[in-house]
C-alpha positions as CSV (number, residue, x, y, z in Angstrom):
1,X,11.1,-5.1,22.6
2,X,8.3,-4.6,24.6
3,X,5.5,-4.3,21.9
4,X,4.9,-6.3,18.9
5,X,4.6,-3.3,16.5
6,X,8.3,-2.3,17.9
7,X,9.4,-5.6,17.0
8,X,7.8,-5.3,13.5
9,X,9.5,-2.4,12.9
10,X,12.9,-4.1,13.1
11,X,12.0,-7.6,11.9
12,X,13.3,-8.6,8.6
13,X,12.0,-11.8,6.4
14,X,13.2,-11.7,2.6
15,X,13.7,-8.0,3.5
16,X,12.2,-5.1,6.3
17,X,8.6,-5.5,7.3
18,X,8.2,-1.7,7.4
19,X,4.7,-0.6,7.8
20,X,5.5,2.0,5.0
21,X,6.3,-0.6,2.1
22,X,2.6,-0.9,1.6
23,X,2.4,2.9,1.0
24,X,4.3,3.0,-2.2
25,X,2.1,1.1,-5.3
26,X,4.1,-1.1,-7.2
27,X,4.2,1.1,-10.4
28,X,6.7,3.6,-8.8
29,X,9.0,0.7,-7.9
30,X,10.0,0.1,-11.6
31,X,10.4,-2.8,-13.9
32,X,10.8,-6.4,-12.8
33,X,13.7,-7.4,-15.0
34,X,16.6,-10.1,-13.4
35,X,20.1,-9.0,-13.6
36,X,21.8,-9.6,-16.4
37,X,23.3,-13.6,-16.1
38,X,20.1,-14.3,-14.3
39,X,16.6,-15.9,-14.6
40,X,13.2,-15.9,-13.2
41,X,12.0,-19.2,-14.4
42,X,13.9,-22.5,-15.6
43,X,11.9,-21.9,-19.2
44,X,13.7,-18.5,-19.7
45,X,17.7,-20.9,-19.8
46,X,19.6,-21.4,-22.5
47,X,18.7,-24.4,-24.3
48,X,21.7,-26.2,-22.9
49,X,20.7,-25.5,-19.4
50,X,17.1,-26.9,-19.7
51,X,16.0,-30.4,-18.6
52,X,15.5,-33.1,-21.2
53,X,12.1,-34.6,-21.4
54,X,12.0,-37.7,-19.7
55,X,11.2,-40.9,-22.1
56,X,8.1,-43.2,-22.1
57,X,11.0,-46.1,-20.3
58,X,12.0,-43.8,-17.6
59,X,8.4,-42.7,-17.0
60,X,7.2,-46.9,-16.5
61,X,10.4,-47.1,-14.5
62,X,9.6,-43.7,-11.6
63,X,6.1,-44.8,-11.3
64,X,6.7,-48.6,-10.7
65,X,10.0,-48.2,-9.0
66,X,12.0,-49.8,-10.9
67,X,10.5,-52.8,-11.0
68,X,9.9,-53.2,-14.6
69,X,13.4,-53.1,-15.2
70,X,14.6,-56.5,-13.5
71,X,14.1,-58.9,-15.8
C-alpha cells in the first residue's frame, strides 16, 4: 500500500472503513432490531437468564474480602 487513504480503503475494523459509509444517514439504514434468539442488553433476558441481586452478606464479604467471614 503505498498511501494511507489506499490502505483505508481496504482496512476493516467491526466491518469496512469505506469513506462512503458516512454518506448514507442512518434513517435509510433501517431499524435496529437483534435477530430473533438475540439481545442487546442483559435487561432485555428472560427472567431466568438474568443475574440475581446480590445480598447485603455477599456485599460485606466483596468489599472486605472475605474477611468477615472467618470467624
Amino acid at each position: 500500500m503505498s498511501t494511507f487513504s489506499a490502505y483505508r480503503d481496504s482496512a476493516q475494523q467491526h466491518g469496512p472503513l469505506r469513506k462512503s459509509l458516512g454518506s448514507i444517514p442512518a434513517s435509510k439504514l433501517g431499524p435496529i432490531e437483534p435477530p430473533k434468539g438475540q439481545f442487546f442488553d442483559r435487561s432485555e433476558l428472560p427472567e431466568r437468564f438474568r443475574r440475581v441481586p446480590l445480598t447485603l452478606a455477599e456485599i460485606e464479604a466483596i468489599e472486605t474480602g472475605g474477611a468477615t467471614l472467618v470467624g
